[in-house]
C-alpha positions in Angstrom: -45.5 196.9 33.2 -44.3 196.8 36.5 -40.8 199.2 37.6 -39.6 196.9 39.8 -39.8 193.4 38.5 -40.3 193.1 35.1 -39.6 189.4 34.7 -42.8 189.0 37.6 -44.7 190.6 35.2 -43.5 188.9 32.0 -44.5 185.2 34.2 -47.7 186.5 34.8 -48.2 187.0 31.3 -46.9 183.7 30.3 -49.9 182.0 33.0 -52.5 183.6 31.1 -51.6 182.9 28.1 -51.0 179.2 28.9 -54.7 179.4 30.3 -55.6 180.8 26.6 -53.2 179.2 24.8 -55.7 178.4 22.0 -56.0 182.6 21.4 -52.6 182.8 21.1 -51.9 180.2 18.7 -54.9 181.7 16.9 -53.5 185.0 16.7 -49.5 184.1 15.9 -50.7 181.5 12.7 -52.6 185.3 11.6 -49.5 186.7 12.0 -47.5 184.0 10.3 -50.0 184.6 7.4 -49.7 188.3 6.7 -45.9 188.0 7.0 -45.9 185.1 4.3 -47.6 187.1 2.2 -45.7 190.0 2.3 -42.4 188.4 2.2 -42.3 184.9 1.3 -41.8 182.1 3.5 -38.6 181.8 4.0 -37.5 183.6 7.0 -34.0 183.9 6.4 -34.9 186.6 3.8 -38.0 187.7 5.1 -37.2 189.6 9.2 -41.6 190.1 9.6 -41.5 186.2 10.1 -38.5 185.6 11.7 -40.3 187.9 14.3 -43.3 186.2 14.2 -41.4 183.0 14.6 -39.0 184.2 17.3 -42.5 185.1 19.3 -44.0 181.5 18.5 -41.4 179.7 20.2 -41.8 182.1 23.1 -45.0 181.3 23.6 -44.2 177.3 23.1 -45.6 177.0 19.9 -44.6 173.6 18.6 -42.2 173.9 15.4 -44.1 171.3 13.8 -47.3 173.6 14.2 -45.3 176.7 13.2 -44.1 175.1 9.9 -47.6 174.1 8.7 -48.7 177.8 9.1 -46.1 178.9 7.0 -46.7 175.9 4.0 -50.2 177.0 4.5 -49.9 180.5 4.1 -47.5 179.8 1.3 -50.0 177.8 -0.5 -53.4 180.4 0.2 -51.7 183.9 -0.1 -54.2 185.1 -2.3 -57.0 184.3 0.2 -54.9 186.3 2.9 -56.8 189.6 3.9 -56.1 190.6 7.5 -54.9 194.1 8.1 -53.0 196.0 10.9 -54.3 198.4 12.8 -53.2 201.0 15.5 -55.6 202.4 17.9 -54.4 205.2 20.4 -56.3 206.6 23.4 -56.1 206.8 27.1 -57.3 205.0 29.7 -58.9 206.2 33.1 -56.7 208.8 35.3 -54.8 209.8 31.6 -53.3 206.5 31.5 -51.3 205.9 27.6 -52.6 203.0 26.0 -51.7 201.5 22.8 -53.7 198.7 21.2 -52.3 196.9 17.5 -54.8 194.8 16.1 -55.0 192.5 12.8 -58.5 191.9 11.7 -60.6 190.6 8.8 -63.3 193.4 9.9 -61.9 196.5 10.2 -65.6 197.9 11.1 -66.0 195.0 14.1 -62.2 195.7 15.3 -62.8 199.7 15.7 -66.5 199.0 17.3 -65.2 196.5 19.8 -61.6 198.7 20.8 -63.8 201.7 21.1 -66.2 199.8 23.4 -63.7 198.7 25.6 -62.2 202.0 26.4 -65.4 202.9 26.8 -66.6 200.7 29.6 -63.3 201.7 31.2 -64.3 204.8 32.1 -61.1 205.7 28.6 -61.1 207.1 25.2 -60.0 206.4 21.5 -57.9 209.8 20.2 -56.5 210.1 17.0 -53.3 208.5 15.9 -50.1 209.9 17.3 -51.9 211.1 20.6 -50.0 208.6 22.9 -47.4 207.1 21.0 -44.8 209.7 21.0 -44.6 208.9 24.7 -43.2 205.4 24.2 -39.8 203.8 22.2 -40.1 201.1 19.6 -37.3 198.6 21.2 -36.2 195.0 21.4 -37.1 193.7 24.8 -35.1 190.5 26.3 -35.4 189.4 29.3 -33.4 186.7 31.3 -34.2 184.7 34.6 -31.4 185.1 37.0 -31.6 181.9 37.5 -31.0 180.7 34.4 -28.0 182.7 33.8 -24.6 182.1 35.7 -23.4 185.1 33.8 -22.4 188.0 36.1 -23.8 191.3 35.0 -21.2 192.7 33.9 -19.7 189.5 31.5 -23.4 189.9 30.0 -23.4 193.2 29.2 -20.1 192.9 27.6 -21.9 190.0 25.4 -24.8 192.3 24.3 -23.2 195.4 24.3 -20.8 193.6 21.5 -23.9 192.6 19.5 -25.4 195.8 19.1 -27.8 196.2 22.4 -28.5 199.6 23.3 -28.4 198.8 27.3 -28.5 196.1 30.1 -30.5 196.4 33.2 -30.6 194.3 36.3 -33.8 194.2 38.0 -34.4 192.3 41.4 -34.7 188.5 39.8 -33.8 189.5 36.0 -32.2 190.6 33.3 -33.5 193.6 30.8 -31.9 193.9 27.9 -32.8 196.9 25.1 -31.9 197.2 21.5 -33.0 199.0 18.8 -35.5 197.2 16.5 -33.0 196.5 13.8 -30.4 194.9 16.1 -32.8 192.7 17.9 -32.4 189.6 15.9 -28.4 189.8 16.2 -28.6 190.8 20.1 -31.0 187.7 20.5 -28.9 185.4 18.7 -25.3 186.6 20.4 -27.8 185.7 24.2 -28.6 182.2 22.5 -25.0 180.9 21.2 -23.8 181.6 24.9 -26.7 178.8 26.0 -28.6 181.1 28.2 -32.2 180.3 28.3 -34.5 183.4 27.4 -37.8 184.3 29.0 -39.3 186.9 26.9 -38.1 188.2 23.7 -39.8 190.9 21.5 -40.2 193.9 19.5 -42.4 196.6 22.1 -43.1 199.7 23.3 -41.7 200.7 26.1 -43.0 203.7 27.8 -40.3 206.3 28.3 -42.3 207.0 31.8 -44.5 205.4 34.1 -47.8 206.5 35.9 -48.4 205.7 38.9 -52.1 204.9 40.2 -53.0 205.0 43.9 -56.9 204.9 43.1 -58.7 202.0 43.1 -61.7 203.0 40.9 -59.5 203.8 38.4 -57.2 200.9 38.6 -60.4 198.5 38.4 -61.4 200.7 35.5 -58.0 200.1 33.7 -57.8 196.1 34.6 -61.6 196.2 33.0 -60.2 197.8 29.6 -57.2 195.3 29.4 -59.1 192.3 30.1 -61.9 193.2 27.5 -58.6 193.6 24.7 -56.9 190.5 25.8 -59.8 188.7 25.3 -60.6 190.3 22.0 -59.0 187.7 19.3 -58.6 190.6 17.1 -56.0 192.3 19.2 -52.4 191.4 18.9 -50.7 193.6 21.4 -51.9 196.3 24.1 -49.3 198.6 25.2 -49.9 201.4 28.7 -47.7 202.8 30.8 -49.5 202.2 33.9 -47.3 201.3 36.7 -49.1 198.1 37.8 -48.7 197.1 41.5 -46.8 193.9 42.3 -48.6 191.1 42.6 
């Protein structure tokens, strides 16, 4: 993620996944499964899919699309049988990465993660090996331009609903929570009509590293693009400092 402009990065995200949009659906109605099955599919009493909901819209899921998955998954829990997964490791020039999967094939998953680092020039460690180097948080991010709140009125909002802080970057708004006060924080943004441009549960890396090499930056891009295309991967997480585009 970028340290200057994190609401750059967060449209450059959306563009590819409008450009995969079929992946992302793929992988969200996996997500809607597991979390019907572990807590029923109501999502006022069940916060996994109220997650998993909160990230469909983000990703302009239709709600008409989202409800099916959960009637679906409500009426086949018994043939549900993904599983999370955490793989740890770094990437060229000891660059953190993070990569959560949910997979049918636990075997294929670890084969193809492992491969990628590998053609990357990275490698798999054991669990724990990177992850103490990044915070589990609630990330929201606001468009300036959407948002005729002044700083300051903003943070009053937030700070009210629980969020841990409020940064201002060049053309956005960062807000941080812990994981348990994401849904209230999100909510408090909402009722004051301000439209949100990202809003999850992630890792954020406590620091950044910085790459000046270009080998090892083509390396790294190689490893990312080989996850993101992987339909087994959920999330990758690194604390590269990517350059702006």
């Amino acid at each position: 993620m970028s340290g200057h402009s994190k609401f750059a990065n967060i449209k450059h995200k959306k563009e590819k996944n409008d450009a995969a949009k079929g992946k992302i659906f793929t992988i969200i109605g996996r997500e809607i499964a597991v979390a019907v099955k572990e807590g029923g599919p109501d999502p006022a009493n069940n916060f996994k899919l109220a997650q998993v909901i909160q990230k469909a819209k983000s990703n302009n899921m239709p709600n008409d699309t989202i409800e099916r998955g959960i009637k679906k998954a409500a009426g086949d829990v018994g043939n549900v049988n993904y599983s999370y997964c955490t793989y740890e490791g770094y990437g060229p020039g000891g660059i953190a990465v993070i990569v959560d999967t949910l997979t049918d094939n636990l075997n294929r998953t670890a084969a193809n993660v492992r491969a990628a680092f590998a053609k990357g020039n990275g490698n798999i460690g054991t669990q724990g090996c990177v992850s103490f180097m990044f915070d589990k948080k609630g990330q929201i991010i606001i468009d300036k331009e959407e948002c005729d709140m002044s700083a300051d009125d903003l943070m009053m909002i937030v700070l009210d609903a629980g969020a841990d802080d409020l940064k201002e970057e060049e053309d956005s708004f960062e807000i941080l929570t812990q994981e348990s006060d994401f849904d209230a924080v999100l909510e408090a943004v909402k009722q004051e009509g301000i439209s949100v441009a990202s809003a999850e549960v992630t890792m954020i890396p406590q620091n950044y590293v910085k790459v000046t090499d270009p080998t090892i930056e083509k390396q790294m891009r190689r490893i990312l693009d080989i996850l993101e295309d992987d339909d087994d991967v959920q999330a990758v997480y690194h604390n590269w400092e990517e350059a702006d585009d």
